[in-house]
C-alpha positions as CSV (number, residue, x, y, z in Angstrom):
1,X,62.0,97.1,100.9
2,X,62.7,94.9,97.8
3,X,60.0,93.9,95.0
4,X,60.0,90.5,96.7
5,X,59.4,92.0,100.2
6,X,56.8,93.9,98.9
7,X,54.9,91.5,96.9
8,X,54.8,89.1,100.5
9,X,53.8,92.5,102.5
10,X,51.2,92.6,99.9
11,X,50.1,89.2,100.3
12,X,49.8,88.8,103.8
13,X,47.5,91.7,103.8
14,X,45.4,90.6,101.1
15,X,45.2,86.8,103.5
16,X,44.5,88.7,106.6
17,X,41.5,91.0,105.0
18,X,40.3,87.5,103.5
19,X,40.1,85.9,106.7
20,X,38.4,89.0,108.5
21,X,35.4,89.1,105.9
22,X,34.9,85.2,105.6
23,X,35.1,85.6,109.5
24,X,32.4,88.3,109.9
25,X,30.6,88.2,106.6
26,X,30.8,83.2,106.0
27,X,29.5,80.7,107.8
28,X,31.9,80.6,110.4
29,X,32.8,77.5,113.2
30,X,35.1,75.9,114.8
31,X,36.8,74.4,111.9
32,X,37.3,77.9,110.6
33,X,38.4,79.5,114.1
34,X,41.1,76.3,114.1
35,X,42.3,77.0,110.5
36,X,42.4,80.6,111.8
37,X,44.7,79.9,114.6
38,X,47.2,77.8,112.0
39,X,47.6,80.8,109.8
40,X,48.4,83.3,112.5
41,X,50.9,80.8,114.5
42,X,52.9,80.2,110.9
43,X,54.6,83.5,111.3
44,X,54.3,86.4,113.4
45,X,54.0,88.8,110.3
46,X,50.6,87.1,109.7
47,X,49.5,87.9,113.2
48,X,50.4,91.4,113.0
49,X,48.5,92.1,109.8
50,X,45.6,90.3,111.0
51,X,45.5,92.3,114.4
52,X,46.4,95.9,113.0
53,X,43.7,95.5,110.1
54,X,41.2,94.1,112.6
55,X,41.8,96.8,115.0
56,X,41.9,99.3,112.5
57,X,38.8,98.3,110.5
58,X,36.7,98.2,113.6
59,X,37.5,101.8,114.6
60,X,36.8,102.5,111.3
61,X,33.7,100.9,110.9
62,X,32.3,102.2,114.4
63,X,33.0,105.7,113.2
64,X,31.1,105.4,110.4
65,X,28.0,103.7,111.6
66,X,28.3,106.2,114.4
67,X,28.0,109.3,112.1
68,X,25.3,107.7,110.0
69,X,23.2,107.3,112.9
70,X,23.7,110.9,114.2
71,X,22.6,111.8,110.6
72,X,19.3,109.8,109.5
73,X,18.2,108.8,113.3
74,X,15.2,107.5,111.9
75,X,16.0,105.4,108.8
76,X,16.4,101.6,109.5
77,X,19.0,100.3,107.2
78,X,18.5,97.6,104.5
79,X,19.9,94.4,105.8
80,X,22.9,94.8,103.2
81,X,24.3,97.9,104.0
82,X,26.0,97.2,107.4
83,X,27.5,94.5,105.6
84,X,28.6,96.7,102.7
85,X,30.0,99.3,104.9
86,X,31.9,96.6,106.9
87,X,33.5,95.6,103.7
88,X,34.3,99.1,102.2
89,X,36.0,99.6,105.8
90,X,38.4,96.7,105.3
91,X,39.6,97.6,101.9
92,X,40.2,101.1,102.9
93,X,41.8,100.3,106.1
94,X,43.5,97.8,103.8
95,X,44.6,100.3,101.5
96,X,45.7,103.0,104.0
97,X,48.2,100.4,106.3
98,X,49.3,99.3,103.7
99,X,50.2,102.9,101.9
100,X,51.7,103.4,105.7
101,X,54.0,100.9,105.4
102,X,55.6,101.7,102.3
103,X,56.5,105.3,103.7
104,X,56.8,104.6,107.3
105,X,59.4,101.7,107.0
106,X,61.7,101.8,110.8
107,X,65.0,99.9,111.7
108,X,63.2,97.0,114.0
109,X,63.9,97.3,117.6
110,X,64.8,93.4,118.5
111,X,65.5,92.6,122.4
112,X,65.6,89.6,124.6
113,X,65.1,89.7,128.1
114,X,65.7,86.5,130.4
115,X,65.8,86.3,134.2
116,X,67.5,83.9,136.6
117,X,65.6,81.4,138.9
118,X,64.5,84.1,141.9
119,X,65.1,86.8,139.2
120,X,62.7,89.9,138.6
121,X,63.1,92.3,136.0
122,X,60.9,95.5,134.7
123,X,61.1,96.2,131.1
124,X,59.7,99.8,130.3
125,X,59.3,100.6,126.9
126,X,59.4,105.0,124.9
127,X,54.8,103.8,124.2
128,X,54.3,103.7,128.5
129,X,53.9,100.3,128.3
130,X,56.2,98.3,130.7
131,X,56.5,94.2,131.3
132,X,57.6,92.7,135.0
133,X,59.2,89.9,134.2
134,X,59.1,86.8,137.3
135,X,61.2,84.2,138.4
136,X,63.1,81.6,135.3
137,X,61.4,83.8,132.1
138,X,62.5,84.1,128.9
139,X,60.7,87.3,126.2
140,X,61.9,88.4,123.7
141,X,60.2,91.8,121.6
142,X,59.9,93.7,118.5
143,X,58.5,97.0,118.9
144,X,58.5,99.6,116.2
145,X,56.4,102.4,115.5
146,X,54.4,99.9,113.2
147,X,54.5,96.8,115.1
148,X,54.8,95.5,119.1
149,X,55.1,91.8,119.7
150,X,56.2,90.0,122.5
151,X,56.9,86.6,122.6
152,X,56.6,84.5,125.7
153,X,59.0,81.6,125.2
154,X,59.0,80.7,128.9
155,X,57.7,81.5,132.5
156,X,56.0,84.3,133.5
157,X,55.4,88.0,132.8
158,X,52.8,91.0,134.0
159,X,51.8,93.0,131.1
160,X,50.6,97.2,131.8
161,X,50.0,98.3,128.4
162,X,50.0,101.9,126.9
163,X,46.6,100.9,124.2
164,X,47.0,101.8,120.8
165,X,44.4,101.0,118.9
166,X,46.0,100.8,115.3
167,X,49.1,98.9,116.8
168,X,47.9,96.5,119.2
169,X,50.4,94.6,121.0
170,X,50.4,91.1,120.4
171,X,52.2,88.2,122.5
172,X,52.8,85.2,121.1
173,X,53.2,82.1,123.7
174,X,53.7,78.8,121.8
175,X,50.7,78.8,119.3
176,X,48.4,80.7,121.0
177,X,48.0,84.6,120.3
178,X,47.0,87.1,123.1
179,X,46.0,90.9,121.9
180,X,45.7,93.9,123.9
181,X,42.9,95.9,123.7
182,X,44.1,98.6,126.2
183,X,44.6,96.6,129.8
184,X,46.5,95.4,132.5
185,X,47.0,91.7,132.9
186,X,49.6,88.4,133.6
187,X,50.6,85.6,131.1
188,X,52.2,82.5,132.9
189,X,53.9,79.7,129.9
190,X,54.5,76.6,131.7
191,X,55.3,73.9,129.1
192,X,52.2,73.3,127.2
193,X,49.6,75.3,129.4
194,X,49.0,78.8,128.8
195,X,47.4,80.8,132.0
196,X,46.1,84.3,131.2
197,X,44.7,86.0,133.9
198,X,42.6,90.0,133.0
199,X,43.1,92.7,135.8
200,X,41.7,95.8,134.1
201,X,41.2,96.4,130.5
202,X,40.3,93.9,127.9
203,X,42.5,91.3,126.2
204,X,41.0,88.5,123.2
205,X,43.1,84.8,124.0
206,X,42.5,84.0,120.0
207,X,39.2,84.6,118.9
208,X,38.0,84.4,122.9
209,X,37.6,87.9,124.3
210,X,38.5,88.6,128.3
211,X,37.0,90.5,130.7
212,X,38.5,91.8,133.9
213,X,38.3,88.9,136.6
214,X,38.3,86.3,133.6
215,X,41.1,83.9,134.2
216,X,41.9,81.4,131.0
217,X,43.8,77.7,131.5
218,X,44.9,77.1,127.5
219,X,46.5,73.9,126.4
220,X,47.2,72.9,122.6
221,X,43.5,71.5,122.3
222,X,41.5,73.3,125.3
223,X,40.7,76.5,126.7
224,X,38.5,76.6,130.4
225,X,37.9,80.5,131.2
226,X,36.6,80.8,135.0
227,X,36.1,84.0,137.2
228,X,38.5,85.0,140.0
229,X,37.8,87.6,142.3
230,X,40.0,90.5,143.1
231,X,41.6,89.4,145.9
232,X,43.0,86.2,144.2
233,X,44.1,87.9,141.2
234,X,45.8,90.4,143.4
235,X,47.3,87.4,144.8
236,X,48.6,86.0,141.9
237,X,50.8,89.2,141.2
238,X,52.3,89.2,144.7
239,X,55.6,88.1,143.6
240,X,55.9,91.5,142.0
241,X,56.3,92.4,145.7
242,X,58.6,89.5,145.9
243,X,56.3,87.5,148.1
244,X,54.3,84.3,147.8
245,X,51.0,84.6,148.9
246,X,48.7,81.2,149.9
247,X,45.0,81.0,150.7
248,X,43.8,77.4,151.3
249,X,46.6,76.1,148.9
250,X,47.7,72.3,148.9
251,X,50.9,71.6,150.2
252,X,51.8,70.2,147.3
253,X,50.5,73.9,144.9
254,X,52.8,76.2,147.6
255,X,55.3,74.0,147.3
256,X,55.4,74.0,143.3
257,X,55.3,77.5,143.6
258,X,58.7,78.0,145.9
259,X,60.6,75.4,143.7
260,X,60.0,78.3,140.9
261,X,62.3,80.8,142.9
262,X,64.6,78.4,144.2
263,X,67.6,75.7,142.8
264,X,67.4,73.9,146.1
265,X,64.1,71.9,145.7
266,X,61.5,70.9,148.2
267,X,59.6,67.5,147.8
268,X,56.7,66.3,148.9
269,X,57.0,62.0,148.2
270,X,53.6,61.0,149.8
271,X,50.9,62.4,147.6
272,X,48.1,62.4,150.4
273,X,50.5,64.7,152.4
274,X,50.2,66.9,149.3
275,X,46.5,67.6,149.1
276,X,47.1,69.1,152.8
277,X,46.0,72.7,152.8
278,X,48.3,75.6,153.8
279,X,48.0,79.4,154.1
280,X,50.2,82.8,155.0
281,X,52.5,85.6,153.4
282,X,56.2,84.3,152.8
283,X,59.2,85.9,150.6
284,X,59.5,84.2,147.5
285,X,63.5,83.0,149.1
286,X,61.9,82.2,152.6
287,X,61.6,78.5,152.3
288,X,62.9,78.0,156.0
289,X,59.9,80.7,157.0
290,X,58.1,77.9,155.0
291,X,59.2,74.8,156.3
292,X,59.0,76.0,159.7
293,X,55.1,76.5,159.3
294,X,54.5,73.0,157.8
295,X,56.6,71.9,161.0
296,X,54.6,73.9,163.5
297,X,51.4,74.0,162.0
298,X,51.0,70.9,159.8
299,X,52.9,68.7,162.4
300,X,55.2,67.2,159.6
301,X,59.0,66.6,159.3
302,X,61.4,68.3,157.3
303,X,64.7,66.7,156.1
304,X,67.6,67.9,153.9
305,X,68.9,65.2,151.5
306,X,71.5,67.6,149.6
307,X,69.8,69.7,147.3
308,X,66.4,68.9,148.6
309,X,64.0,69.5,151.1
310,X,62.0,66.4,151.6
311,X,58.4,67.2,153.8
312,X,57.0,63.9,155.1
313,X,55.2,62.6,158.0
């Protein structure tokens, strides 16, 4: 590492510390959570710093507050002191990653990983941690023994994550920033929305934390966080199976969802035909198991017109 690469190491550290005490310690809102996101989406080195130091300061402060308490059980603590201790946990953390890097410098491990349209790949990486990859999906990672990001550039990818707490790993999709905080759970990118859906474990979707059944919509301006049950999130990762699973879906939702696994397109032109509800268990490269239900069941006509399947009355 050159003077110059060490001076910008330095730098980065000093802007991630700063935003974690005028986060914790300021006046904080939504202006401030917004500047926030800016800084971290400029450059993945800026989210890495952020997210070790945070994860590492947090363990460290925990530990500390934890040993006090075992030792003076019954002293309440001036109103400063957490805040003192907080602080004297970020600079040493600060000091410690950053001594860390300086010795611990590795060749970075760069890959990219893309699937065809019906395509389904496993990634498994030396941590334990492994990433099924879906239909049409494009990641790409860099995992050292300091750092692991993924970014999602497009579709969609289940994430079963070996935690480390002083190297979280951090994906990047678009401008939104998604840590692991030891879990299991799926990202989907599909142009400007962002779905991240919690199975186990605990993920934060910026400065939002996840629970397990917590399902989160993102655009560039919104976030909506709802709760799913078991059963639909276990249907959401059906395709890891390599089928398609529908409960009460429009016609116009399943068939979205076969186009993904498919170059040969179905259609649906009349939008009230859409809202039409379907349901079953189908292979993601069934679609004639598919149309043959809407036939049967729905009562509508199927026609090819080339590279489509057009479903009308």
């Amino acid at each position: 590492m050159n003077a110059r690469e060490s001076a910008s190491s330095s730098e980065i550290k000093a802007q991630a510390a700063a935003w974690l005490q005028r986060r914790d310690f300021g006046e904080w809102t939504e202006n401030d959570a917004a500047d926030l996101e800016a800084w971290l989406a400029q450059s993945h080195l800026h989210a890495a710093a952020y997210w070790r130091l945070e994860a590492a300061w947090e363990q460290t402060y925990r530990l500390s507050v934890l040993r006090r308490v075992e030792a003076e059980p019954a002293m309440q603590s001036p109103g400063w002191l957490p805040m003192l201790m907080r602080t004297a946990a970020i600079l040493a953390v600060a000091a410690i990653l950053g001594t860390g890097v300086l010795v611990a410098v590795k060749i970075p491990r760069d890959r990219k990983y893309a699937t065809s349209i019906g395509g389904h790949e496993v990634v498994k990486f030396t941590d334990g941690s492994q990433i099924e990859l879906n239909t049409d999906t494009v990641l790409r990672t860099h995992m050292t023994t300091q750092e692991r990001i993924v970014w999602l550039d497009k579709g969609e990818a289940f994430f079963r994550v070996k935690h480390d707490a002083a190297h979280p790993l951090i994906v990047i999709a678009g401008n939104r920033h998604i840590t692991d905080l030891g879990t299991q759970f799926l990202v989907r990118r599909d142009g400007n929305a962002l779905k991240v859906a919690l199975l186990e474990g605990r993920v934060r979707l910026g400065s939002t934390n996840l629970a397990p059944g917590d399902e989160a919509i993102a655009t560039a301006n919104s976030m909506i966080v709802s709760r799913r049950s078991v059963e639909e999130l276990t249907n959401e990762i059906a395709w890891r199976n390599g089928v398609l699973v529908f409960r009460h879906a429009t016609l116009a939702d399943a068939v979205k969802a076969f186009n993904r696994y498919s170059d040969r397109k179905l259609v649906v032109p009349d939008p009230v035909i859409g809202r039409r509800t379907v349901g079953g268990t189908f292979r993601t490269n069934d679609v004639e198991g598919f149309t043959a239900v809407v036939q049967d069941l729905l009562g509508l006509r199927v026609a090819n017109d080339g590279n489509q399947i057009v479903i009308e009355r």
